[in-house]
C-alpha positions as CSV (number, residue, x, y, z in Angstrom):
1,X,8.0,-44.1,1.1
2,X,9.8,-41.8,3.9
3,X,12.8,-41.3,1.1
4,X,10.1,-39.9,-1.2
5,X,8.1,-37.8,1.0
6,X,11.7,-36.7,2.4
7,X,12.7,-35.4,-0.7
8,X,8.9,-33.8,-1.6
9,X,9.3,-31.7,1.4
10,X,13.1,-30.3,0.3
11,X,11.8,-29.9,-3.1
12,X,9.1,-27.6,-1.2
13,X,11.3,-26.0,0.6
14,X,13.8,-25.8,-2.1
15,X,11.2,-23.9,-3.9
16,X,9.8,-21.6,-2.0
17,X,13.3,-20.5,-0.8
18,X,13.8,-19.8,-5.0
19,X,9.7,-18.0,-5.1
20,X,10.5,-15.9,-2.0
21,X,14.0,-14.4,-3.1
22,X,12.4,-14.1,-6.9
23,X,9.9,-12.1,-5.2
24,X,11.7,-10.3,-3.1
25,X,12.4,-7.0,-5.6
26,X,14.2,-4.8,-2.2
27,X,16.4,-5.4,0.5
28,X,15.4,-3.4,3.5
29,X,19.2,-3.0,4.6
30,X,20.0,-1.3,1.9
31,X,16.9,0.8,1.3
32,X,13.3,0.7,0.4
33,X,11.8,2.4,-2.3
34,X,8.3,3.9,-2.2
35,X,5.6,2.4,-4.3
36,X,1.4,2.4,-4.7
37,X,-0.2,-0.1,-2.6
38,X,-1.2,-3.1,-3.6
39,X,-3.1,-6.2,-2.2
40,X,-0.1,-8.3,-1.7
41,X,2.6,-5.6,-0.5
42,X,-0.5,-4.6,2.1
43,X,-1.3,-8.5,2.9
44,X,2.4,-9.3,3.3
45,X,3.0,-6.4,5.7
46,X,0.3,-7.3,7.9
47,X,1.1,-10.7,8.0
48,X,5.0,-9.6,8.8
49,X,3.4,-7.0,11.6
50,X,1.7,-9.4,13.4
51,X,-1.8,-8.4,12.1
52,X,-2.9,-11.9,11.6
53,X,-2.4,-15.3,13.4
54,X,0.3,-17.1,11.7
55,X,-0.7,-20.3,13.7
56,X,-3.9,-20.6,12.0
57,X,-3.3,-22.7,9.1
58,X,-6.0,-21.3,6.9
59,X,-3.1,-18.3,7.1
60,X,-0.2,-20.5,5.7
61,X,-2.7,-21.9,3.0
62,X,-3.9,-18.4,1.8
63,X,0.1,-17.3,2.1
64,X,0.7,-19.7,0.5
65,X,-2.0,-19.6,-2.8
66,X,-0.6,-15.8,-3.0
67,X,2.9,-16.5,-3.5
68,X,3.4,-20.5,-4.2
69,X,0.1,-20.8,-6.8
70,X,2.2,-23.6,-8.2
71,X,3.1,-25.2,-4.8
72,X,0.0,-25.4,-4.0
73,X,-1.7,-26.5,-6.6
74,X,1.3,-29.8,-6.7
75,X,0.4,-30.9,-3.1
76,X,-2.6,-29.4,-1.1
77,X,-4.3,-32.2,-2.2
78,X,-2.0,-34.4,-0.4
79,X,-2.5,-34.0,3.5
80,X,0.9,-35.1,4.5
81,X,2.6,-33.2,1.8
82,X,1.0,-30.5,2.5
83,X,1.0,-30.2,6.2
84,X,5.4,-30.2,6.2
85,X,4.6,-27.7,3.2
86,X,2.8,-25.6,6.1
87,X,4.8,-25.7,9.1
88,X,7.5,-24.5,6.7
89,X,5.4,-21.5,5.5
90,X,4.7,-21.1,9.1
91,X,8.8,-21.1,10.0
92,X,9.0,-18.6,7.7
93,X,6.6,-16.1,8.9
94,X,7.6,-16.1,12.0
95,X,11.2,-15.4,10.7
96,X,10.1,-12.6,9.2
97,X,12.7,-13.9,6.1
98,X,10.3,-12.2,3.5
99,X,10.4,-9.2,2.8
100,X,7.3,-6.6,3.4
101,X,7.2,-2.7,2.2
102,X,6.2,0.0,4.9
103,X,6.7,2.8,2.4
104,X,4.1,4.3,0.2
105,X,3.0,6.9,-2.1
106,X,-0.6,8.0,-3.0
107,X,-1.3,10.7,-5.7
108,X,-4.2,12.7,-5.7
109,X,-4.9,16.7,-6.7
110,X,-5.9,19.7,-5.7
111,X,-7.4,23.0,-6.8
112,X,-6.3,26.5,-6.3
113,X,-8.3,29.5,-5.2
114,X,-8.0,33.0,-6.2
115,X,-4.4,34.4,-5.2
116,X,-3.8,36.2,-2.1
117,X,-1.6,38.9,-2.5
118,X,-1.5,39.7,1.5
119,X,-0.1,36.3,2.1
120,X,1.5,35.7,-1.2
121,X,0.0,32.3,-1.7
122,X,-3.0,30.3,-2.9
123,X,-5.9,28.9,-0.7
124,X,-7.2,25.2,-1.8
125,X,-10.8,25.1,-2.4
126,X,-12.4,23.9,0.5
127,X,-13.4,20.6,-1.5
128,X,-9.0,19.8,-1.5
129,X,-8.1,21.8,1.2
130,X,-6.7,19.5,4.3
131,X,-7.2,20.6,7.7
132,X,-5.9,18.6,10.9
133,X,-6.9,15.5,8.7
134,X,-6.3,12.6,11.0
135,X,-6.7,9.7,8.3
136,X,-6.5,8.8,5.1
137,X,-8.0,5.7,2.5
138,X,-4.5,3.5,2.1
139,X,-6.0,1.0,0.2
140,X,-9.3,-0.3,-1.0
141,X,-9.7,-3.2,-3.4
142,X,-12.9,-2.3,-5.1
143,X,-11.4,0.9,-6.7
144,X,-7.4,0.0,-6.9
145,X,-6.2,0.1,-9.8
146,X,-4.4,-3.4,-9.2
147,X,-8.4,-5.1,-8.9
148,X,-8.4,-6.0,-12.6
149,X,-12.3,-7.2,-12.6
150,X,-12.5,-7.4,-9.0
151,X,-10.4,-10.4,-9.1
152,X,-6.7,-10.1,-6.5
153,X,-8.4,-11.1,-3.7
154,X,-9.3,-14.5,-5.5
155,X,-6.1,-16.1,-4.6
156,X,-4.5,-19.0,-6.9
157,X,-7.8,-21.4,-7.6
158,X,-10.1,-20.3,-5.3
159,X,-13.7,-19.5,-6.5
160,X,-14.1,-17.2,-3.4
161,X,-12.2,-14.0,-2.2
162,X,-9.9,-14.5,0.7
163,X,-11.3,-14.4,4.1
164,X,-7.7,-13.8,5.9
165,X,-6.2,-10.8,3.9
166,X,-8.4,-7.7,4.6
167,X,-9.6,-5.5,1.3
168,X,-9.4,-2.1,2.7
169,X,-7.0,-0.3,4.5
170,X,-7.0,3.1,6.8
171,X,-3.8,4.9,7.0
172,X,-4.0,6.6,10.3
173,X,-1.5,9.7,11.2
174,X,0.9,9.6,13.8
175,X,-0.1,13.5,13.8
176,X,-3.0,15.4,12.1
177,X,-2.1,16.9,8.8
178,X,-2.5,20.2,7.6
179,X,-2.3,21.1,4.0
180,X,-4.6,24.1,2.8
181,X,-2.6,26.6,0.9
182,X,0.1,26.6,-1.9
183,X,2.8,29.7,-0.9
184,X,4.0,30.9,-4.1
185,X,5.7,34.3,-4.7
186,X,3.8,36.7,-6.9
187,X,6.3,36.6,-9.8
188,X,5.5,32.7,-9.7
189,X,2.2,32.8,-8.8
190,X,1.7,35.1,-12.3
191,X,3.4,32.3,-14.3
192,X,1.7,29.7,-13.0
193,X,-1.5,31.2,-14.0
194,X,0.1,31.7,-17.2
195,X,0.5,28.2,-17.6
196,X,-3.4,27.5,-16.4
197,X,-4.8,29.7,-18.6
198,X,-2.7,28.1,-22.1
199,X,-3.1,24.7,-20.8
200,X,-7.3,25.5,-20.9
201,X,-6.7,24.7,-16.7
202,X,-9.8,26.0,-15.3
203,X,-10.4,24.4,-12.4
204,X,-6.5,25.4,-11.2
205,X,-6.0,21.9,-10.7
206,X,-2.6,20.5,-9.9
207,X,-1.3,16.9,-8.7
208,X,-0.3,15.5,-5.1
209,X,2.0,13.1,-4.3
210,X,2.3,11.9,-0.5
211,X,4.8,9.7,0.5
212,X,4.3,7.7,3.5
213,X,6.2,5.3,6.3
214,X,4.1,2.5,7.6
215,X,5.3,1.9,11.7
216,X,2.6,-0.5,12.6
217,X,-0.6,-2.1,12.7
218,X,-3.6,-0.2,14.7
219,X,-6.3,-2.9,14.6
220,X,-8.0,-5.6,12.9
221,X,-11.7,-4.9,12.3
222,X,-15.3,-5.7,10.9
223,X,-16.8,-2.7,9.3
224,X,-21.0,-1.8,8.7
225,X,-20.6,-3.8,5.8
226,X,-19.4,-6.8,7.4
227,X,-16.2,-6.6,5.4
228,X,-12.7,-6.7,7.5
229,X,-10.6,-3.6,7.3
230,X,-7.1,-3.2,8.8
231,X,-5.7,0.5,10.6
232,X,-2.4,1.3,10.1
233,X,-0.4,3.5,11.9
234,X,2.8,6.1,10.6
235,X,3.5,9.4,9.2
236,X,3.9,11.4,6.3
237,X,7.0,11.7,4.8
238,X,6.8,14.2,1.8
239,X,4.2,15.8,0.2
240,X,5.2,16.6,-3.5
241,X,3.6,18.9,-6.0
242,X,3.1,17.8,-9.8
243,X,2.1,20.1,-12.4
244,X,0.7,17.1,-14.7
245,X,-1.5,13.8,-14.4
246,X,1.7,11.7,-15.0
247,X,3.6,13.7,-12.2
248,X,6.7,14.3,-14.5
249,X,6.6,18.1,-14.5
250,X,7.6,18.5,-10.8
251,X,6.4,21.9,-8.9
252,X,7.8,22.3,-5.4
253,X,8.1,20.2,-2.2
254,X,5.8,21.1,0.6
255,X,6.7,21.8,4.4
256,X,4.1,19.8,6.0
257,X,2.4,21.2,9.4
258,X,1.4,19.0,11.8
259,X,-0.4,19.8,15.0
């Protein structure tokens, strides 16, 4: 019986050793790419940041429904199975040996006021403009677009959403952000409303990108809605300008001021 459960657990760990590296689609050594946030990048980094106890075991079990359905499903059942199953999980978060993505991007647009040809550039309408903006939405799961039918935080078999990964997250600035006007010379500026006027573009809208670098975990909290929401901490890296929805037609880079 030892001989079997002996080889149960290095099949386990044998396993999720193979998951983990299948899952693992960047090395941080050699560079990170920036991506939308979803639920699990977001859930792994704040389990990898220390934003959740990984002693409590409902943490390894909800770790490990998220990324070992399979595991899981084989030998919860099984209360010595499962408990070397956990302490391995455990091991591994506190070895940090998974990997977790602290860069993002989130797209969004703007719209242009009437040139001014003092300042050579374009006010945003008030409604886009961004002035000393502290904070932004990061995530929230009942409008991402990875919440197919409300469903990614109902982990592996579960008939309930998770209560240890959080569903919304606040991206808090390192430094507010300004962002309220779009400098364009006026040979530019002409073209551009060239462009708006063939492309029937009457609201002057264009498309944001802002990439951002995650440096750590603010706090854990219970909103008015009873519904746990995590603050993040870090900066913005680039702020990109798109002239379509698909952000393919690039426009210019923008020189951020913060203050």
């Amino acid at each position: 019986m030892r001989f079997v459960l002996a080889f149960l657990a290095a099949l386990a760990f044998s396993t999720l050793n193979h998951q983990a590296m299948a899952a693992s689609a960047y090395n941080a050594e050699t560079g990170e790419a920036f991506a939308e946030p979803t639920f699990r990048d977001l859930s792994m980094m704040l389990l990898m940041l220390d934003g959740i106890d990984v002693n409590n075991p409902k943490v390894a079990d909800d770790y490990a429904k998220m990324n070992f359905c399979g595991i899981y499903k084989d030998k919860y059942r099984n209360d010595f199975e499962w408990n070397k199953v956990r302490q391995q999980i455990t091991n591994r978060i506190a070895s940090k040996k998974d990997y977790y993505r602290l860069q993002y991007e989130l797209d969004g647009t703007i719209n242009l006021d009437r040139y001014n040809f003092d300042t050579q550039d374009f006010p945003l309408t008030t409604r886009t403009a961004m002035v000393r903006v502290g904070s932004m939405i990061l995530y929230d799961t009942s409008t991402a677009l990875d919440n197919p039918k409300g469903r990614n935080r109902f982990l592996c078999i579960d008939d309930t959403a998770t209560r240890v990964f959080p569903g919304v997250y606040l991206f808090v600035l390192t430094q507010p952000l300004t962002f309220d006007r779009l400098k364009l010379p006026m040979d530019e500026a002409k073209a551009l409303l060239e462009r708006f006027s063939s492309t029937k573009n009457n609201d002057r809208r264009l498309y944001v990108r802002f990439r951002i670098r995650i440096t750590g975990i603010s706090r854990v909290h219970v909103t008015q809605g009873a519904n746990v929401a995590v603050d993040v901490k870090g900066d913005v890296v680039s702020l990109d300008v798109f002239l379509d929805s698909a952000m393919t037609k690039f426009m210019t880079s923008i020189n951020i001021t913060k203050f």
